[in-house]
N, C-alpha and C positions, 0 to 999 in steps of 0.2 A: 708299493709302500703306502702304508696309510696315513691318510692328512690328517691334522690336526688342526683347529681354527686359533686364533691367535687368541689366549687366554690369559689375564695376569695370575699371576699368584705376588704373593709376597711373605716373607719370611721375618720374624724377629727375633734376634740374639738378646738377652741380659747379660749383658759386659760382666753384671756384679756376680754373675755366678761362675766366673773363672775361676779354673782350679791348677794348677801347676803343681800340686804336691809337694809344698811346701809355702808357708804361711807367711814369709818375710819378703818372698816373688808376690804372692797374691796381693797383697798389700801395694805392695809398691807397682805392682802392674794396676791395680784399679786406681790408683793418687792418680794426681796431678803431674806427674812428669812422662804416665804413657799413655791407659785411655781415660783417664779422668771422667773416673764413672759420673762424678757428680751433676758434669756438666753434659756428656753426653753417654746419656745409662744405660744405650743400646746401640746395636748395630743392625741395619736392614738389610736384606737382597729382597727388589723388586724382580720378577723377571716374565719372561710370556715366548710360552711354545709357540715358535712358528713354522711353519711348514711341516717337510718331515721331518720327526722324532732324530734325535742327534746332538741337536745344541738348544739351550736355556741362555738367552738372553736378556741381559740384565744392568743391573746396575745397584753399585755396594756402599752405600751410604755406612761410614766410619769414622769416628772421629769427627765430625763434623765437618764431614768432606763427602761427596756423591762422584765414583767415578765409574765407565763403564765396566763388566765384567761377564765374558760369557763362560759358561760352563757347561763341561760333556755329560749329555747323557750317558748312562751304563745301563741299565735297567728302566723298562717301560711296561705300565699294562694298563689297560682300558679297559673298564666293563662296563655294562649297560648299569646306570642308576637306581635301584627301586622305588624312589620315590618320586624322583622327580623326573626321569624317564629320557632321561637323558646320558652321555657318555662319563664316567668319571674315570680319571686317570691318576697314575701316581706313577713317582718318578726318581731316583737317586741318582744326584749330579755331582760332579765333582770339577774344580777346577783351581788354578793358582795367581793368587796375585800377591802386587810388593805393596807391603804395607809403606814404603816411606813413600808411597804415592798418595799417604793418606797421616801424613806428618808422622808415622810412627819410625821415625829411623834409630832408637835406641839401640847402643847397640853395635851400629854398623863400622865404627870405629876399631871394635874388637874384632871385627872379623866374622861377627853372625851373619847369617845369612837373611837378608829381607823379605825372600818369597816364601811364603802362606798358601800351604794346601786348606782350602775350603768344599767341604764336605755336607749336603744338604740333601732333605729328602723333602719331594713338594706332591701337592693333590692339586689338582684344576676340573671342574665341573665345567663342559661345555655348554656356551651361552644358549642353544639351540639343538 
């Protein structure tokens, strides 16, 4: 299996570009009673390959909340850089976490369900 050295990547969501297909959810999901774009207008995933190729470890800043989050690799490839002569990688990761682990439990009262498939594609240039 081939190593990979430990690399960050980080990711940014714009909360304001949520779409639910339908205009009266979008609304009221970006206010002040779920993620209240105003105050917090995005969402990160920090994360960094380590070892072998598998897991994406990280951490999911939401809401104004940072908690940890690892995520499965599906898909890997590696080529050599042209420019800079080094390995570049890319990667689609997938994994789930509960948003009322990040004050969002809207909701949970009715019977929705709080776990959040999260869905990301990441690049990491090797340091060396």
């Amino acid at each position: 299996a081939k190593q990979i050295q430990c690399v960050n990547n980080l990711k940014q969501m714009d909360l304001a570009s949520i779409d639910f297909g339908l205009d009266a959810m979008n609304a009221w999901a970006k206010g002040k009673d779920f993620f209240n774009v105003e105050k917090n207008p995005s969402a990160t995933f920090k994360g960094r390959f380590e070892g072998v190729p598998g897991k994406l470890a990280g951490e999911l800043t939401l809401n104004g909340q940072t908690r940890p989050v690892t995520l499965t690799i599906h898909q890997l490839k590696c080529i050599p850089h042209p420019l800079h002569k080094r390995e570049l990688c890319g990667a689609d990761a997938s994994g789930i976490f509960n948003r009322e682990d990040f004050g969002l439990g809207a909701g949970k009262d009715w019977g929705f369900k709080m776990d959040v498939n999260l869905r990301i594609q990441v690049e990491a240039l090797a340091k060396e």
